[in-house]
C-alpha positions, 0 to 999 in steps of 0.5 A: 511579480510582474504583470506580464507574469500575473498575466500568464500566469507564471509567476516567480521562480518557485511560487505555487501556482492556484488551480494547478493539480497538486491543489488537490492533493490531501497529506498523510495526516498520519506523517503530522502524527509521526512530527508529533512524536518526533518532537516530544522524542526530541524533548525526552518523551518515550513514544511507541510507533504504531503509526507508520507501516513499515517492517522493523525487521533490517533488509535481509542479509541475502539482499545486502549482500547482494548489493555489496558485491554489486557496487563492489563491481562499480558499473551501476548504470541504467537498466532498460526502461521495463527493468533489469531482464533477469529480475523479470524472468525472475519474478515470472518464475515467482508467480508459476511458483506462487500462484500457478499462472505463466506471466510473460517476463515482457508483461513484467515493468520494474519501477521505483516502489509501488507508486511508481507502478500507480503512476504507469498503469494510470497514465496508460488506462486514465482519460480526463475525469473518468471515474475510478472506483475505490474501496472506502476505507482504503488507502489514502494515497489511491485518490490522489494518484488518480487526481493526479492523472485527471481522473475522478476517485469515487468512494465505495463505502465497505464495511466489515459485511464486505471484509472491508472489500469491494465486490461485483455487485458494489461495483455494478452499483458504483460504476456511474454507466461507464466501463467500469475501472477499480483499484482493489487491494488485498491484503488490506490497508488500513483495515488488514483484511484478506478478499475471500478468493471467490469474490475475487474471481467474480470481480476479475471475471465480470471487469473482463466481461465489461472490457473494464480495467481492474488494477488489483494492488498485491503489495501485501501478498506473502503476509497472510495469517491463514489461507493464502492471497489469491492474485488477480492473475489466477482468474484472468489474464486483463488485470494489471497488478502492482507488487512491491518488495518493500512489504513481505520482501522487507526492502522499504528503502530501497524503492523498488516495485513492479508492475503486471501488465496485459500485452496490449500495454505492454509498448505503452507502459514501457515508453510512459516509463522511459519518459517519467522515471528512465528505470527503476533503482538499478542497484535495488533491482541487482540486489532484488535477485536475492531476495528469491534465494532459499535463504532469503524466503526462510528468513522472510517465513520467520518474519511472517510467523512473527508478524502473526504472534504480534497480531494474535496479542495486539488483537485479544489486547485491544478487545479487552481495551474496549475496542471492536474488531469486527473483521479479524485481519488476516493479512498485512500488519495492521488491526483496524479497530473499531473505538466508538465505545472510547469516544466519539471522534478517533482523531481526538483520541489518537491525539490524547494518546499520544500527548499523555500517553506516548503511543503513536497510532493513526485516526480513520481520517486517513482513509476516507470518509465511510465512519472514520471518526470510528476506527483508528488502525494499529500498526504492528511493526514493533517486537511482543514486548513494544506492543505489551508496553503501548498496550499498558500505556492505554490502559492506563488512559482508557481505564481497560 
């Protein structure tokens, strides 16, 4: 390096930089997990993968096909930097359907997966180091989005007597004296857990009373075990939604997400979108048309159903293991299951399951500081009989 360059500080062409925002960016420790376990795959070891929230269903053929007679056509070209108008006006006719609210198509941005939804509601509401409050567990990713704008993520610890949410009066608690800003999801990731309705409503209705900014993440609305998600939209018209068509949809693949805005925003978020990404997927958004077909949401309710019997076995199975649910998940596809009465740290006994045993599961360090050295989350994403087999494997371990 040169010492004009030490100087300023720019370095040679592809040196990382001290100081710079991505120092403070923390990995997925489940993606070390996962290269765990393609190593001892590639050696000849069976492993179960419990660790990676992804559906294992394939795309639903509506979609492909979709897609198929799409390119066929040959003209992928950019759409308008909010997405394409007809999936817009399509996803508003959703939530009159879903949810019984009137969304304007023009509060509708399509983006490229739900982190790309994040990046625009952040770089719109974020000013330097204001404080973001965030459920504790939650999902890890959350803080570094925030970093990443500049501002400040401030862990809300939530525990089993909170369903694992937060709520108005942890959020009085937490604000710091500021005009309160929350990120909140439901269903839940890690934890699988569905916010009651009536706290949801408390939390919307006292943001809008203190002109604060609540961003409730919905990507895992439509896998519900029970009573149906509500959306932030029911209760007022000032949150900011994110939503995604990788989850219930099943489109992990093909990166395609939107974002609800107020109609303050709506001019901002789309000129943040023409500069960071120009527009989402363009092929994913032509095939996303189909996944509101009848077809498309029959096959989808067959998967949800599927999903639940999964959940019921990998639930009574575990307990029987040793292992404390405390909250029953009634959402998504994960159990976030209480192991302290295995072991005291849930890394160590994730990392020894998986090197004598096989399965793959993901340890509490993942999402945050509040006990995680307790919990380890199961990913149900593979068929009754895969479960059934990581199930046996475990017990020959712990001796259940």
């Amino acid at each position: 390096m040169s010492r004009r360059q030490h100087e300023s500080g720019e370095g040679p062409v592809g040196a990382v930089q001290s100081g710079c925002l991505a120092d403070g960016i923390r990995p997925f420790q489940v993606m070390e997990i996962l290269a765990r376990a393609r190593q001892l795959e590639a050696s000849g070891r069976s492993v179960v993968h419990l660790e990676i929230g992804e559906p294992d269903f394939p795309t639903p053929e509506p979609v492909t096909a979709a897609a198929i007679r799409f390119l066929a056509d040959g003209q992928v070209r950019y759409t308008p930097a909010a997405g394409l108008p007809e999936l817009r006006e399509r996803i508003a006719r959703f939530y009159r359907d879903r949810y019984g609210v009137t969304v304007a198509p023009q509060r509708i941005f399509l983006t490229p997966g739900a982190s790309g939804a994040f990046s625009l509601v952040l770089a719109a509401v974020l000013s330097p180091g204001r404080r973001v409050m965030l459920a504790d567990p939650g999902y890890p990713c959350y803080s570094n989005f925030v970093r990443l704008y500049s501002g400040d993520p401030h862990a809300v610890p939530v525990g089993p007597e909170q369903d694992f949410h937060l709520n108005a009066a942890l959020c009085r608690a937490h604000g710091g004296g500021e005009v309160p800003l929350a990120i909140s999801a439901s269903p839940s990731n890690p934890t699988g857990t569905v916010m009651n309705a009536a706290v949801l409503r408390e939390l919307v209705e006292w943001f809008e009373a203190e002109g604060g900014v609540f961003i409730s993440d919905e990507i895992y609305h439509g896998l519900e075990y029970g009573r149906r998600s509500a959306s932030a939209l029911e209760f007022g018209g000032n949150a900011f939604v994110v939503n995604s068509f990788s989850k219930y949809f099943g489109m992990t693949g093909w990166r395609l997400g939107w974002l609800i805005v107020p109609e303050a925003y709506t001019a901002a978020v789309e000129r943040v979108a023409q500069n960071i990404f120009i527009s989402a997927p363009t092929l994913s958004q032509h095939a996303a048309l189909a996944a509101f077909s009848d077809q498309s949401f029959a096959e989808l309710e067959r998967r949800r159903r599927a999903f639940e019997v999964r959940r019921d076995f990998l639930w009574e199975a575990l307990v029987k293991l040793g292992f404390r649910v405390p909250v029953q998940p009634a959402g998504a596809f994960y159990i976030y299951a209480d192991c302290s009465a295995l072991t005291e740290d849930s890394a160590e006994l994730a990392a020894a399951l998986l090197e004598h045993e096989g399965v793959a599961v993901t340890p509490g360090k993942d999402f945050g500081v509040q006990a995680p050295e307790r919990y380890l989350r199961f990913a149900y994403t593979a068929d009754v009989p895969v479960l059934r087999e990581a199930v046996e494997r475990m017990r020959r371990f712990v001796g259940g």
